[in-house]
C-alpha positions in Angstrom: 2.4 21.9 -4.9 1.6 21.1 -1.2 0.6 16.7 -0.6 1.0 16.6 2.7 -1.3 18.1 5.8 0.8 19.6 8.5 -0.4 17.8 10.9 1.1 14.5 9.2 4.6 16.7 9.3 4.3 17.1 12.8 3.7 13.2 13.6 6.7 12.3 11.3 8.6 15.1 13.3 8.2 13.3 16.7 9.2 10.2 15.3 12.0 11.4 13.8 13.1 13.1 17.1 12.7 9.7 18.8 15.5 8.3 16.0 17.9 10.8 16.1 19.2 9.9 19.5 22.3 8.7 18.9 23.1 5.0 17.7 23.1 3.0 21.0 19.3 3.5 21.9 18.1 4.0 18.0 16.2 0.5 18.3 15.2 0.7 21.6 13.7 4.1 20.4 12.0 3.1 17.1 10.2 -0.2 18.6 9.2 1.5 21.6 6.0 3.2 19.8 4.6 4.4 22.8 7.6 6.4 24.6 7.5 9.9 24.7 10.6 11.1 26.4 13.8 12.2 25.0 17.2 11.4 26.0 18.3 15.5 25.8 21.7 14.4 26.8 21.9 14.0 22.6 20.1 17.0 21.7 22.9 18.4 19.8 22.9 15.1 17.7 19.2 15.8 17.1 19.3 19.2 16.4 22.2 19.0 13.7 20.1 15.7 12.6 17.2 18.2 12.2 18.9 21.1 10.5 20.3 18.3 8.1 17.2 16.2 7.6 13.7 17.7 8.4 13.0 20.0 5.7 14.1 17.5 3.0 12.4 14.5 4.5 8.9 16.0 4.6 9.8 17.7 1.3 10.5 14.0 0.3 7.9 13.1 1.4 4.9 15.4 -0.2 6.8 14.0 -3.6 6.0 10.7 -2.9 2.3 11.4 -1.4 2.1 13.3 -4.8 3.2 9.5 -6.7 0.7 8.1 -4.9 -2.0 10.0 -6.2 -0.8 9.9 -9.6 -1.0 6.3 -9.5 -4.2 6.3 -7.6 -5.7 8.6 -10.3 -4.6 5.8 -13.2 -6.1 2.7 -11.6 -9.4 4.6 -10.5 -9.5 6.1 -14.6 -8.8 2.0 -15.5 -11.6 1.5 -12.9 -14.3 3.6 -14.5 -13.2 2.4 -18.3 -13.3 -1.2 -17.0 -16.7 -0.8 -15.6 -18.3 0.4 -19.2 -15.8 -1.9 -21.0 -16.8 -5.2 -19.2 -20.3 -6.2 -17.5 -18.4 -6.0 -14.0 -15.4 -4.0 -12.5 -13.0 -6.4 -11.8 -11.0 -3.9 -9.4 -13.0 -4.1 -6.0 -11.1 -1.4 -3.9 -8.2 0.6 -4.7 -5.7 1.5 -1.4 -2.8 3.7 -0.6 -0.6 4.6 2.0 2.5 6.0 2.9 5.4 4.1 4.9 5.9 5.7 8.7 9.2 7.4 9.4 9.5 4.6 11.8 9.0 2.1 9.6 11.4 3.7 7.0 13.8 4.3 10.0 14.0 0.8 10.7 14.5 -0.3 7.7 17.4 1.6 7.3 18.8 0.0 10.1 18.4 -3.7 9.2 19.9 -3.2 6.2 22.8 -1.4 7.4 21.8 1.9 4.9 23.1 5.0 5.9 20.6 7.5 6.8 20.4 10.5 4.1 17.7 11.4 1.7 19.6 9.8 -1.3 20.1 6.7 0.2 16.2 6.3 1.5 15.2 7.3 -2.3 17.7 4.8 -3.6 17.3 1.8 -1.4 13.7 2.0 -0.2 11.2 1.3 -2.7 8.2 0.6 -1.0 7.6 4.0 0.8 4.8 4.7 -1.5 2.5 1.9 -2.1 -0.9 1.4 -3.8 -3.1 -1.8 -3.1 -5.2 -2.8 -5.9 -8.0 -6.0 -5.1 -9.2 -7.7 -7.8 -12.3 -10.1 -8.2 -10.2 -12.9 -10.2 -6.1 -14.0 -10.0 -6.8 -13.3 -13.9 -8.2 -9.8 -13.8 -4.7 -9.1 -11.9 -2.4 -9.6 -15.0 -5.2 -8.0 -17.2 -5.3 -4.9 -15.4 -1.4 -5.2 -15.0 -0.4 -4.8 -18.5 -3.1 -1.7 -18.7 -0.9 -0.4 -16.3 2.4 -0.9 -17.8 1.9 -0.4 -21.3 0.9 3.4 -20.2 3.6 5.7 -21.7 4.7 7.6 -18.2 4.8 4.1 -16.1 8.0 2.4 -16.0 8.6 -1.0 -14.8 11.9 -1.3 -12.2 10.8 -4.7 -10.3 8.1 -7.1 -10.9 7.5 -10.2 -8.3 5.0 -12.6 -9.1 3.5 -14.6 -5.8 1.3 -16.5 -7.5 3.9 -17.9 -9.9 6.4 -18.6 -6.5 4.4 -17.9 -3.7 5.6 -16.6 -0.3 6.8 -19.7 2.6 3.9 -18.6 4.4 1.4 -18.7 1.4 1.0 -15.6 0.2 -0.1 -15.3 -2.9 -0.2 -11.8 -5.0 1.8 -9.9 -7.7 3.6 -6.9 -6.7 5.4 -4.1 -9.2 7.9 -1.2 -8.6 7.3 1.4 -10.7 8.4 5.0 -11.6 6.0 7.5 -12.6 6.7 11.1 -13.2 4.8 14.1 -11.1 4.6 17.5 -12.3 5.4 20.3 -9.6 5.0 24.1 -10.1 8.8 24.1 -11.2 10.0 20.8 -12.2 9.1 17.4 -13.3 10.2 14.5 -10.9 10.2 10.3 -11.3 9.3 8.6 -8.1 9.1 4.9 -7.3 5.8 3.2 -6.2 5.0 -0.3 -5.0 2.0 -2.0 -6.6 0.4 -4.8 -4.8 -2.2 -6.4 -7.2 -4.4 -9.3 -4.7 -7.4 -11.2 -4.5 -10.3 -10.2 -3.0 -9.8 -13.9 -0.5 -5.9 -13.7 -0.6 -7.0 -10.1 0.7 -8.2 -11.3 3.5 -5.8 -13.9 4.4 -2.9 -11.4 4.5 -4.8 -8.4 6.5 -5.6 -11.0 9.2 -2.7 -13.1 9.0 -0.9 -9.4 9.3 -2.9 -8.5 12.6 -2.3 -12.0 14.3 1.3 -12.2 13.4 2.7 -8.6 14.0 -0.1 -7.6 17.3 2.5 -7.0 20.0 3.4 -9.9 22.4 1.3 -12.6 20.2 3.4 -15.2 20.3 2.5 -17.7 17.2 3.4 -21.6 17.4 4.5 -24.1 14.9 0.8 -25.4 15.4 -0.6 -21.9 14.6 2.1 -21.1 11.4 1.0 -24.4 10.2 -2.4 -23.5 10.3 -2.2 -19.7 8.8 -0.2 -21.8 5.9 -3.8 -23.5 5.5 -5.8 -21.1 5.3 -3.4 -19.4 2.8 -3.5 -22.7 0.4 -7.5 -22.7 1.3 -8.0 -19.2 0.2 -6.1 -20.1 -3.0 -8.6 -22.2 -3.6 -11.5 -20.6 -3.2 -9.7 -18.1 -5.8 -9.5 -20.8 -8.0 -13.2 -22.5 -7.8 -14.5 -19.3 -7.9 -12.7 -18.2 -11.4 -13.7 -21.6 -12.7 -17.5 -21.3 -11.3 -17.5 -17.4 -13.2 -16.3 -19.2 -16.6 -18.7 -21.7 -16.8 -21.7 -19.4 -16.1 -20.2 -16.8 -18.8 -19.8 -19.5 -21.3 -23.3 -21.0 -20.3 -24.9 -17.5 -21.0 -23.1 -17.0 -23.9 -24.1 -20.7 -25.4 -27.5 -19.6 -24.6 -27.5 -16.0 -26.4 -25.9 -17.8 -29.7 -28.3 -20.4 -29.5 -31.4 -17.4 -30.0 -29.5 -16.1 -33.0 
């Protein structure tokens, strides 16, 4: 069972090469996106690196990129039930994507985890994620229990945002499952990161995301302050909306009762 192109191996290749340059200029390497020369004074630490590393991490990698699609495929199936089920589909847009071996990389190294594949499987939970945006906060735990109570999805971490948000406002619920995929020869359980938002707490984060982490911005107290705002803002338009929906819905129902 093949999940990823081999063009993605080939970018996760060059990234790799980038990290396995020996410890001293490992940052330097991994931050430095746009640098495209190697050090070959350490090409032997890169080349046993490689013989050690490449073939499982892409391997690794196609199991999680087939997660992904398993959970995909469940929240698009809850999707078309929903839409019969309900007068609207409360799930607006359904996301994935796959952490970078950069990203991975330096994580590793912040946490002081030594690099192997059983330590990235055992440590890093996020590499697989799946962004599911809701209409209401109260479709999210709706459409989260769906989720759970299906027999092949196991629950391993729940944090709820809403319930404690984040000190910069953000507001969501996130879960790390495992969910098994079925390969020509074996059966496998991965871990995938669920990120349940808004369709306005959406919003806040993508941009706040894009401000915050665009090289050389530089953000003030002034501007944190304000993101915080708009955070707390958009958490209220979540709630007026919901509110606004609840009275029409009871309104229309009131009226449909009162023809009987």
């Amino acid at each position: 069972m093949k999940c990823i192109k081999n063009e993605v191996f080939r970018s996760a290749e060059i990234r790799l090469e980038r990290f396995a340059m020996g410890t001293s200029q490992t940052s330097l390497l991994l931050l430095d996106r746009g640098g495209d020369v190697l050090n070959l004074a350490n090409a032997q630490v890169f080349n046993r690196w490689l013989k050690t590393y490449a073939t499982p991490y892409r391997e690794m990698m196609s199991f999680y990129t087939c997660a992904l699609m398993e959970v995909e495929t469940k929240f698009r199936v809850l999707s078309e039930d929903l839409s019969f089920a309900f007068e609207r589909n409360p799930i607006e847009t359904i996301q994935t994507r796959l952490k970078t071996p950069e990203s991975i990389m330096n994580k590793l190294i912040r946490r002081g985890i030594p690099l192997s594949i059983e330590d990235i499987e055992t440590n890093i939970h996020d590499i697989a994620g799946v962004r599911v945006v809701c209409t209401f906060q109260s479709d999210i735990y709706m459409l989260a229990e769906s989720f759970l109570s299906q027999d092949d999805v196991t629950l391993i971490q729940r944090k709820d945002y809403f319930q404690n948000p984040k000190p910069n406002g953000y507001r969501s619920l996130h879960l790390i499952v495992s969910v098994p995929i079925f390969l020509h020869n074996e059966k496998k359980s991965m871990k995938v990161e669920v990120q349940l938002r808004t369709l306005a707490m959406d919003l806040w984060a993508s941009t706040e995301h894009k401000i915050r982490y665009k090289k050389d911005n530089h953000i003030s107290p002034e501007d944190n302050q304000a993101l915080l705002e708009c955070a707390h803002s958009c958490s209220e338009i979540d709630r007026k909306l919901e509110e606004i929906y609840s009275h029409v819905k009871k309104s229309k129902q009131e009226q449909e009762n009162m023809k009987l």
